[in-house]
C-alpha positions as CSV (number, residue, x, y, z in Angstrom):
1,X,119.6,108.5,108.1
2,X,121.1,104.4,108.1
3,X,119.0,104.2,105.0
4,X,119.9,106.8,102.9
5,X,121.3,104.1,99.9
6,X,124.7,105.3,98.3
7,X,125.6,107.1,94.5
8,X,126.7,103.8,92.6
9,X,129.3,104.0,89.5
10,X,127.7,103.2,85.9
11,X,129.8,100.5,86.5
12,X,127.8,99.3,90.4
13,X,124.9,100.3,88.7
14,X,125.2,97.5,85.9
15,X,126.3,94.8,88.4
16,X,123.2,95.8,90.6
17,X,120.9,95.0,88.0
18,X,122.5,91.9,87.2
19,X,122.1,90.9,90.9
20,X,118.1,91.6,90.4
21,X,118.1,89.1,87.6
22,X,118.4,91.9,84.9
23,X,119.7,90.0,81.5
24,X,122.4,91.8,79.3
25,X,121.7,89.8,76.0
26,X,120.0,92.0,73.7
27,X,122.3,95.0,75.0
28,X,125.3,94.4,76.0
29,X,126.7,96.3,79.4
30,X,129.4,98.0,77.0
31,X,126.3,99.5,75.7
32,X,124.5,99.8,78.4
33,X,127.1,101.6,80.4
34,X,127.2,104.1,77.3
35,X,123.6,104.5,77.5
36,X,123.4,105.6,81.2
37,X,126.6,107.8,81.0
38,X,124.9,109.3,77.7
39,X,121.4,109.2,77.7
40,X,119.4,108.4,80.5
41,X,119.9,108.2,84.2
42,X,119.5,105.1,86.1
43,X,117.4,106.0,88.7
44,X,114.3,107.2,85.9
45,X,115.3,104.0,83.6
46,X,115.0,101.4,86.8
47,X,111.7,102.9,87.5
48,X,109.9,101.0,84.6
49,X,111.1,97.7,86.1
50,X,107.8,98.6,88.7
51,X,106.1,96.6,85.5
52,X,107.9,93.5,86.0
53,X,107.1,90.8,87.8
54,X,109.7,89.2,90.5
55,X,110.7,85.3,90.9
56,X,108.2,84.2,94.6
57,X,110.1,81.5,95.9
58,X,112.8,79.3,94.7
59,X,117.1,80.2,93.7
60,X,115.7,83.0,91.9
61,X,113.4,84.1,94.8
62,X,113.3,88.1,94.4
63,X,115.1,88.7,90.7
64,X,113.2,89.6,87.6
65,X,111.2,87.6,85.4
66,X,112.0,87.9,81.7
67,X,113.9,91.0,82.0
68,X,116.3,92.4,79.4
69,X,118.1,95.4,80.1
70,X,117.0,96.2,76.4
71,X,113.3,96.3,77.2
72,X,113.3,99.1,80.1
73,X,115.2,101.2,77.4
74,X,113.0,100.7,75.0
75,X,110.0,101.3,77.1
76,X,111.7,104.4,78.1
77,X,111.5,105.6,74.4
78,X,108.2,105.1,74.0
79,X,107.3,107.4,76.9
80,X,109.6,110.1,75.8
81,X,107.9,110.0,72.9
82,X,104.7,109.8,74.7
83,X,105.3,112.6,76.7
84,X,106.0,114.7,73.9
85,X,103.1,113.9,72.4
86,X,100.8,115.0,75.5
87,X,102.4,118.3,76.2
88,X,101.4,119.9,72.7
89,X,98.1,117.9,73.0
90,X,97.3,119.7,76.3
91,X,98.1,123.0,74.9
92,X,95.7,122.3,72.4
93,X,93.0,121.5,74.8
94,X,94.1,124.5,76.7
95,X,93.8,127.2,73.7
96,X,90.1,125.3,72.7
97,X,88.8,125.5,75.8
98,X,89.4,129.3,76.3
99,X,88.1,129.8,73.0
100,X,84.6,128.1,74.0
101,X,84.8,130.5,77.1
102,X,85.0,133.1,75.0
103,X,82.1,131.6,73.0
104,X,80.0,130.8,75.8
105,X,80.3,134.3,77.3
106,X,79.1,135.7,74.8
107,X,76.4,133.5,74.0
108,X,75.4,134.4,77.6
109,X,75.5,138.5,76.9
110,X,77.8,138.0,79.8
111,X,79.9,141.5,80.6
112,X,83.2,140.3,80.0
113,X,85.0,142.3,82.8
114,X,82.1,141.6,85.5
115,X,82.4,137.8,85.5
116,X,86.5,137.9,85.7
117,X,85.8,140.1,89.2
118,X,82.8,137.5,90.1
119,X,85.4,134.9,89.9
120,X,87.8,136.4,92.2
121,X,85.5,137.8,94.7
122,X,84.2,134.3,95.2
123,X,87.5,133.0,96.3
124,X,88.1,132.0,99.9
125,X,90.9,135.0,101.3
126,X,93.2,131.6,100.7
127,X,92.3,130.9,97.5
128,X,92.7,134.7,97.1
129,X,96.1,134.3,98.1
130,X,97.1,132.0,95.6
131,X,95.9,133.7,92.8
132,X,97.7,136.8,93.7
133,X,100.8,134.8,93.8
134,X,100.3,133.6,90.3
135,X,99.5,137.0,88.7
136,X,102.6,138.4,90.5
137,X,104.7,135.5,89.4
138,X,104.0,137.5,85.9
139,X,104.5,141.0,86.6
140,X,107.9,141.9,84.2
141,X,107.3,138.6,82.2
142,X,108.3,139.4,78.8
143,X,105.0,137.5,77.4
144,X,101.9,138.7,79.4
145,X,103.5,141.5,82.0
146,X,102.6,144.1,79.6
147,X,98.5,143.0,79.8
148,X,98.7,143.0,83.2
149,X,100.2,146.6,83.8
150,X,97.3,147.4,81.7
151,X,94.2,145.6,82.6
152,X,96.0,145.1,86.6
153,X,92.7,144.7,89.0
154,X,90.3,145.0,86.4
155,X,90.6,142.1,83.7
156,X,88.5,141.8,81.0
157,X,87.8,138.2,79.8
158,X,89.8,137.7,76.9
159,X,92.8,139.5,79.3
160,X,92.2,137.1,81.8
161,X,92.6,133.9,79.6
162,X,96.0,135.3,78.7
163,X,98.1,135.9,82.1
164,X,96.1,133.0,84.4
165,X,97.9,129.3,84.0
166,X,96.6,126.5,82.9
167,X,95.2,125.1,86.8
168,X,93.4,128.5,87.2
169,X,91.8,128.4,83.8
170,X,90.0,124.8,84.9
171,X,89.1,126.8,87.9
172,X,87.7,129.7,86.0
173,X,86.0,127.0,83.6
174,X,84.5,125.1,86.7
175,X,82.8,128.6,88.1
176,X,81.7,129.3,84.3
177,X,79.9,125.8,84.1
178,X,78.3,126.6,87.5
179,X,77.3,130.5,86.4
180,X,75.5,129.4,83.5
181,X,74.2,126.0,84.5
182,X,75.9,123.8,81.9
183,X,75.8,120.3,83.0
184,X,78.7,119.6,79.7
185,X,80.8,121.7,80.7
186,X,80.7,120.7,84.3
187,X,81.4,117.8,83.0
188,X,84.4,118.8,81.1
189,X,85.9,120.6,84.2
190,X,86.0,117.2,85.7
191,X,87.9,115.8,82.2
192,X,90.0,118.8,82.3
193,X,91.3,118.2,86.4
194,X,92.6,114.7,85.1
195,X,94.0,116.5,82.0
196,X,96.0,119.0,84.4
197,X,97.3,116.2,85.9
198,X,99.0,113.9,83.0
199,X,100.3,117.2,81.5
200,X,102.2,118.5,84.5
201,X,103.6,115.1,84.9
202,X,105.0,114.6,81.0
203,X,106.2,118.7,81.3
204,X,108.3,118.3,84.2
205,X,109.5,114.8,82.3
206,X,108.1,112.2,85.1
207,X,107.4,108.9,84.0
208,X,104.6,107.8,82.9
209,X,104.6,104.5,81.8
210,X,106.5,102.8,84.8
211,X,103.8,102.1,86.7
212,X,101.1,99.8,84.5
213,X,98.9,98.0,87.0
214,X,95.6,97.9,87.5
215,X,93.4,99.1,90.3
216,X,95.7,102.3,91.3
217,X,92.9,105.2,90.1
218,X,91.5,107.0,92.6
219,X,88.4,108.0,90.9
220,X,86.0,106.2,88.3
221,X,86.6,107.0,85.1
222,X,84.5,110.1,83.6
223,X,81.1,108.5,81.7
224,X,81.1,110.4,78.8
225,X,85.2,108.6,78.4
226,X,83.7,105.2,79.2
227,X,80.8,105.5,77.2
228,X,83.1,106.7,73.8
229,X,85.5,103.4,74.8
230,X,82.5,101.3,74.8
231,X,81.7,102.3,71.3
232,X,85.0,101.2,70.2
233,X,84.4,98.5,67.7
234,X,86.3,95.7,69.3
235,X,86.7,96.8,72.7
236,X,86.2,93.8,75.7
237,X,84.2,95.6,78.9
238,X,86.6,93.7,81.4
239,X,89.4,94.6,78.6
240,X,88.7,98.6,79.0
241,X,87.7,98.4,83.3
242,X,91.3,96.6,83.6
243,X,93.2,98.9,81.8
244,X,91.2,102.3,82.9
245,X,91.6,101.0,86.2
246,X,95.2,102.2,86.4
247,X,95.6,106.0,86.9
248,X,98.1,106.8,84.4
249,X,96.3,104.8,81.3
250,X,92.5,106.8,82.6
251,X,94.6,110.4,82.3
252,X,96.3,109.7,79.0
253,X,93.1,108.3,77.7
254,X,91.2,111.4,79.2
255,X,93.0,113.7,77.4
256,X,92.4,111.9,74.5
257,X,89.0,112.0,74.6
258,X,89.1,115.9,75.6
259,X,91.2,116.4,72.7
260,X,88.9,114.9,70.4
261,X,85.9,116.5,71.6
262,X,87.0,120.2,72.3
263,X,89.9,120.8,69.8
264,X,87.4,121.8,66.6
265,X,90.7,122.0,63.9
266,X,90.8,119.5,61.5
267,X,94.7,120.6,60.4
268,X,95.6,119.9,64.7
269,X,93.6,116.4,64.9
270,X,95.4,115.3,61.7
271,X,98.7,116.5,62.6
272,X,98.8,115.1,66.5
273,X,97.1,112.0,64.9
274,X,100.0,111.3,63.1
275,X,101.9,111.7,66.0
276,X,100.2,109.1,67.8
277,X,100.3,106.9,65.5
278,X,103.9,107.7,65.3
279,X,104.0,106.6,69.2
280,X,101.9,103.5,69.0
281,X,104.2,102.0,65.9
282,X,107.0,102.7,68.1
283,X,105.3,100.8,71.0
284,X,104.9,97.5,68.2
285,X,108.2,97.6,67.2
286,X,109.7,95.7,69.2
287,X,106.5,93.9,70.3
288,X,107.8,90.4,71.2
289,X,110.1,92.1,74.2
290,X,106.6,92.3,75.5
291,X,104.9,88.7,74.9
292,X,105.5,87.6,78.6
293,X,104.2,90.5,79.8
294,X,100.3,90.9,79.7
295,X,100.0,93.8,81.4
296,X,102.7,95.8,79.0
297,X,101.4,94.1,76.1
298,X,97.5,94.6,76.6
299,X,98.6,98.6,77.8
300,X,99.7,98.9,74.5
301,X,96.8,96.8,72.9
302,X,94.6,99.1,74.7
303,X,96.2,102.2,73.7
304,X,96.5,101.3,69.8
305,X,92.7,100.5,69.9
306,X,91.9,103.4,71.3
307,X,94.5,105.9,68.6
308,X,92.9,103.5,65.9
309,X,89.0,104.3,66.8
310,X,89.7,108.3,67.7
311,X,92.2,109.5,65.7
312,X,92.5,108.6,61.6
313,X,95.3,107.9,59.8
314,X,96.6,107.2,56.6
């Protein structure tokens, strides 16, 4: 336990960053000190400096290059607003995709209370487990209890879609594609898996912009995404393998691209458009904090390309 590091004051906390080469010129430490007693912790704001590089040798050996205390504030704005941005997105892409379950069920003459109990008799007793835990996790909730005392152990579909969260839906989605032998939607399933991913992170408020390089995805990026960026007018192939090469950039871009292809309301594209484009003029705003920085600045490229091509504004 020698390494467990000690609760600093504001006050440590300021002089800490100093000692890592952290400039105070922009915003001053009175500010800055009212900024992480008011509005942000230090321990989430520090994490963006992951997109900074450090000094390799010399007196500065180890301290920041070109670091302002005013850009990691400012980069934690952007991914505030970011994150608010995803979470209604995702919702979105939620309620479309169990409308075009309902849709393809249907379309399939499918009984809708048959494939529900398909589903969960083709869970491992494990998997079985955890999806009892989730529907009990519900019993008495004020929103869907009521549909489960009703339909309990024998869900119709359109029952179903309401009391299961959003992690079982993609599951439900995946055995759907599979059922009726639908190479899109299998296809989606896999889109929708990365989609689960950057919405949990921006719910629970985790950063998401604090770690920028490239090469940390763990999976190539879904074709039908890479094959929508390369019809971007202007986009550079080693431009869009950079950026999608970083994990957080291919699940924001992801959902994206989900968003545009499932969500089928004209009103919701135009209104999260604007929001987006709300987000990337925030991103420009203070643009020259992020001229030294090419992987910051060509993030943000990249993303403004991408809003541009997909989503219209006026």
């Amino acid at each position: 336990m020698d390494n467990l590091k000690p609760i600093l004051s504001v006050d440590e906390q300021i002089q800490h960053l100093k000692d890592k080469g952290v400039r105070f010129e922009i915003m001053d430490e009175e500010s800055a000190r009212h900024y992480l007693t008011e509005h942000n912790n230090y321990f989430k704001l520090t994490s963006y400096r992951k997109n900074y590089a450090k000094h390799p040798d010399g007196e500065n050996r180890g301290k920041y290059i070109d670091l302002d205390f005013a850009y990691l504030v400012d980069i934690a704005v952007i991914d505030m607003q970011l994150r608010y941005m995803i979470v209604p997105m995702a919702l979105d892409i939620e309620h479309h995709t169990k409308l075009q379950l309902l849709r393809k069920v249907e379309n399939h003459s499918e009984d809708g209370y048959q494939i529900v109990q398909d589903y969960i008799d083709s869970l491992s007793a494990n998997q079985k487990a955890i999806y009892d835990g989730e529907i009990d996790r519900n019993r008495g909730n004020v929103y869907c209890g009521d549909i489960i005392d009703k339909y309990d152990g024998a869900y119709p579909i359109w029952a179903f879609l309401e009391v299961i969260p959003f992690g079982r839906l993609v599951s439900f989605y995946s055995f759907c594609a599979d059922r009726f032998a639908d190479k899109n939607m299998k296809n989606n399933f896999y889109r929708l898996l990365t989609c689960k991913e950057i919405r949990n992170a921006s719910a629970h408020s985790n950063c998401i912009l604090n770690d920028l390089k490239a090469r940390t995805a763990s999976h190539d990026t879904n074709a039908g995404v890479t094959k929508a960026l390369m019809n971007i007018k202007g986009m550079n192939t080693n431009f869009r393998k950079n950026r999608m090469s970083n994990a957080r950039i291919q699940q924001i871009v992801t959902l994206l691209y989900m968003h545009k292809e499932i969500v089928t309301s004209e009103g919701v594209h135009e209104n999260e458009g604007k929001g987006l484009h709300d987000v990337i003029t925030s991103a420009f705003k203070n643009k020259d904090y992020y001229k030294n920085n090419p992987m910051l600045k060509g993030t943000f490229d990249f993303l403004k390309l991408v809003v541009d091509s997909w989503y219209t504004h006026e």
